[in-house]
N, C-alpha and C positions, 0 to 999 in steps of 0.2 A: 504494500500500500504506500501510495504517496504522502510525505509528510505534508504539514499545513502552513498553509503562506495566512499570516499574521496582519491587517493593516493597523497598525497601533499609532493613534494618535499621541501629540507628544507636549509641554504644555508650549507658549506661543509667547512667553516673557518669564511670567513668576510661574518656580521650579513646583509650587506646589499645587497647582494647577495640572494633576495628573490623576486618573483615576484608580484604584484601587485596583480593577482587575488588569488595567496597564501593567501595574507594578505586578501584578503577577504574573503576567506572560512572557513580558523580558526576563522575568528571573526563573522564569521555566523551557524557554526556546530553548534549542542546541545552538544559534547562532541568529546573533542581530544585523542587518541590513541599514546603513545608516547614509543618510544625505553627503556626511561629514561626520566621519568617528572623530573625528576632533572634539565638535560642538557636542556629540552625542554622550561622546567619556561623560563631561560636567555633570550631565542628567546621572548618569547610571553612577559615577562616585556618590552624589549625593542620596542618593539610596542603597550605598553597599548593592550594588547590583555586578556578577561579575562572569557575566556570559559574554563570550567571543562576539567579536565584531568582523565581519566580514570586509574586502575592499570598499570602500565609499562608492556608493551608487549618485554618482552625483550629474548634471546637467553636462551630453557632452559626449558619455565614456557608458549611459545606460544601457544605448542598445545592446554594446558589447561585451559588457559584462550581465546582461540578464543571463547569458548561458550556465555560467558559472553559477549564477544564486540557483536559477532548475535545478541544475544535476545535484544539487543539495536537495531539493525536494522529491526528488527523483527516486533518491537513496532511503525517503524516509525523515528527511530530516524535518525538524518544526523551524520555521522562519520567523523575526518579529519584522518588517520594514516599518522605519522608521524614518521622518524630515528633520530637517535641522527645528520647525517651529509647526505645529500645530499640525493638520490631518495630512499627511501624503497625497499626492498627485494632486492636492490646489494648489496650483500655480507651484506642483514640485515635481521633482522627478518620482517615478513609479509605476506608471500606467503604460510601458509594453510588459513589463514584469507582472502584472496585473492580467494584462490581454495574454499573455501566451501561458500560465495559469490555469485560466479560463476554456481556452481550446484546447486544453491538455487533462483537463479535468482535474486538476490540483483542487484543495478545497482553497479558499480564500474567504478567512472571516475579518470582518472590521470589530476592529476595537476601540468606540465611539469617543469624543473626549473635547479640547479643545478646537477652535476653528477662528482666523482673527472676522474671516467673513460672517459669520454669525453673531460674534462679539460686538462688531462696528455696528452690524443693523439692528440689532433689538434694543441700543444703547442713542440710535443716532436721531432718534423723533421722527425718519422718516416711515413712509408705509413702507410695513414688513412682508406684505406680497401683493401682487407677485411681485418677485426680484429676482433680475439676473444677475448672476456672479460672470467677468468678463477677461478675467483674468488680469496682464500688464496690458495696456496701451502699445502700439509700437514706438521705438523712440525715434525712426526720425520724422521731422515736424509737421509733412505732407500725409506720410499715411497717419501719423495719428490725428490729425484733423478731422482727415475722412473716419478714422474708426469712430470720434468722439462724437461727431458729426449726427454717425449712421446706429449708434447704440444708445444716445439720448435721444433719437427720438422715438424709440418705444416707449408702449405703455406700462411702463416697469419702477419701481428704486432701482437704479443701476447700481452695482457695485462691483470696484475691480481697484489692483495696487498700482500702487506707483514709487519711482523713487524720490526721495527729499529734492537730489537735483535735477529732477523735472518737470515737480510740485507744480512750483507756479508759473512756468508754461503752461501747463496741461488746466489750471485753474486759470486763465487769461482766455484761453480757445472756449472753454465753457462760457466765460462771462460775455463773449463775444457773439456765443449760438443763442446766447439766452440771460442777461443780466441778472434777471429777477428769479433765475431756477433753484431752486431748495437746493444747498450742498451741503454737505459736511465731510470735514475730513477729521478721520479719529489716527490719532499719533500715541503710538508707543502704547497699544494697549497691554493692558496688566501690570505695568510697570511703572516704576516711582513713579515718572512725569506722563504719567497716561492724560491724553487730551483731545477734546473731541472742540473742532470750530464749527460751530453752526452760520447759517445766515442765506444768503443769497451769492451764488456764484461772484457776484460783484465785491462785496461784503468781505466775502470767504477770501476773497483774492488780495483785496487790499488791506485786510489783517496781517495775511503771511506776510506778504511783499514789505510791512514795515520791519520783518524782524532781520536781525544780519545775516543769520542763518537758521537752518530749519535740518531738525535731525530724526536720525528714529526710523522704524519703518511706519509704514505710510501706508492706510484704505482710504479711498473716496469714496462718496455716495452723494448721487444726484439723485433727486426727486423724479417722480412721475412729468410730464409733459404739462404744461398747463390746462391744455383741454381736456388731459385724466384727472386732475386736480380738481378743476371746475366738475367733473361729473359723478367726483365722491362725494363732493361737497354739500351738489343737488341732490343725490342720491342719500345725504344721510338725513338732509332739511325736510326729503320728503317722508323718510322713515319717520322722524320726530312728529310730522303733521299728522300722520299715519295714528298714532299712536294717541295724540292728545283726541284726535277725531271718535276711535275708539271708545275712550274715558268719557268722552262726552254722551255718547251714542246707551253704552251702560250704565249711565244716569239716570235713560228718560226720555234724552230729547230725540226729537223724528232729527232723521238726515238734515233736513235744508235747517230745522234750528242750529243742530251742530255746525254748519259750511259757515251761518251768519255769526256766531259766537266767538269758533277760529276768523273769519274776517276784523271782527273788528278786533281779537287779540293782538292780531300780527298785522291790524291798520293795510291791508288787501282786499281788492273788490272779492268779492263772494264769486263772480264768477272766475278770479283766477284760483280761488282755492278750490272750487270744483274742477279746474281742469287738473291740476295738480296730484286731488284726490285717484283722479280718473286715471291717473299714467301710474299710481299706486297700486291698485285695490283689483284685485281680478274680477272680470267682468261678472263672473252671477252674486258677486256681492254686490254690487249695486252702489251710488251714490246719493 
């Protein structure tokens, strides 16, 4: 039988940001798989953890060394693969080691755990779905115009990394497609100087632009489109109408009292709240 390929997540700043069944399967494998046994040591000293490390699987040198991690599993053996910071193959290396696995029928279990792209969105005020993760930008200035261009204008939170020293290019091309678009970039998450700037792409941009330098690793997230914006916003004004409409209606009063009651609440002719009602309420419910 084939041994078991491991995706263990790892934490993505502070060391204790790891989970419990992590720790136990690095200190159970026959052999760890690492972005950078360098960065990886620090993790596994500070847990007395003291299972071999195989050559660094790192950006470059994956293809050719997947052979080598197979014939380990090939043999039997248990694998952990492991990134230098948080889940493998976002935005790491991993995923032909992954893919050829998979058509080999090796088992492959994830071992769930940190992620900074999760971190950045549930922390960043923006809507948390849908959202695309888009990984880096390209860096030179024409395709990533067009990539920024062509993935802000979906109806999404976009989210994807970047480096310090590309920051505020890549926040300048934003303010440029869209002044006024929700961004935020979260810096250094989990760590002393964890920081999230909020604002408007414009805002966003000439915050950093004041500081000398800008360090750390680096998520962006822009906001949905304005015209997705405007239609969650109508979509929640109408749920809320929805709802008071309801309480009225369970009162006592007929339909048209309730339409007149919401009207003068919300200072609205009675016939825009019945059409409002109307694009609400499915049809054999009636208004």
């Amino acid at each position: 039988m084939p041994g078991t390929l491991y995706i263990c997540a790892t934490p993505i700043g502070n060391l204790e940001d790891i989970t419990l069944r992590a720790l136990r399967i690095l200190k159970e494998v026959d052999v760890i798989v690492a972005e950078d046994s360098r960065r990886t040591q620090k993790l596994l000293s500070r847990y007395g953890i003291h299972t071999p490390l195989a050559p660094s699987l790192y950006q470059g040198v994956e293809e050719e060394r997947t052979e080598g991690v197979l014939a380990l599993l090939r043999e039997g053996k248990s694998v952990a693969l492991v990134s230098d910071a948080g889940t493998p193959l976002i935005a790491d290396p991993g995923f032909p080691l992954v893919r050829a696995c998979v058509e080999e029928g090796i088992p492959v279990v994830p071992i769930p755990g940190p992620s900074a792209v999760l971190a950045a969105l549930v922390a960043s005020g923006l809507p948390p779905q849908p959202f695309l993760f888009a990984g880096y930008p390209p860096r030179a200035l024409g395709p990533r115009r067009k990539w920024l261009a062509e993935f802000s204008a979906l109806p999404v939170t976009l989210v994807f990394f970047e480096s310090p020293e590309r920051l505020l290019k890549t926040l300048s091309i934003l303010a440029e497609l869209d002044p006024e678009r929700p961004v935020v970039v979260a810096r250094e998450l989990t760590k002393l100087h964890e920081e999230f700037v909020r604002g408007s792409a414009r805002t966003v941009h000439a915050e950093l632009a004041r500081r000398e330098r800008i360090l750390g690793e680096v998520v962006v997230l822009v906001g949905p489109p304005a015209e997705e914006r405007r239609a969650r916003s109508r979509s929640a004004g109408e749920a809320e109408l929805l709802a008071q409409y309801e309480v009225l209606l369970s009162q006592g009063l007929s339909p048209k009292e309730a339409r007149k009651v919401l009207a003068q609440r919300l200072g609205l002719p009675a016939r825009a709240i019945y059409r409002m009602l109307l694009r609400t309420l499915k049809p054999e419910n009636g208004v």
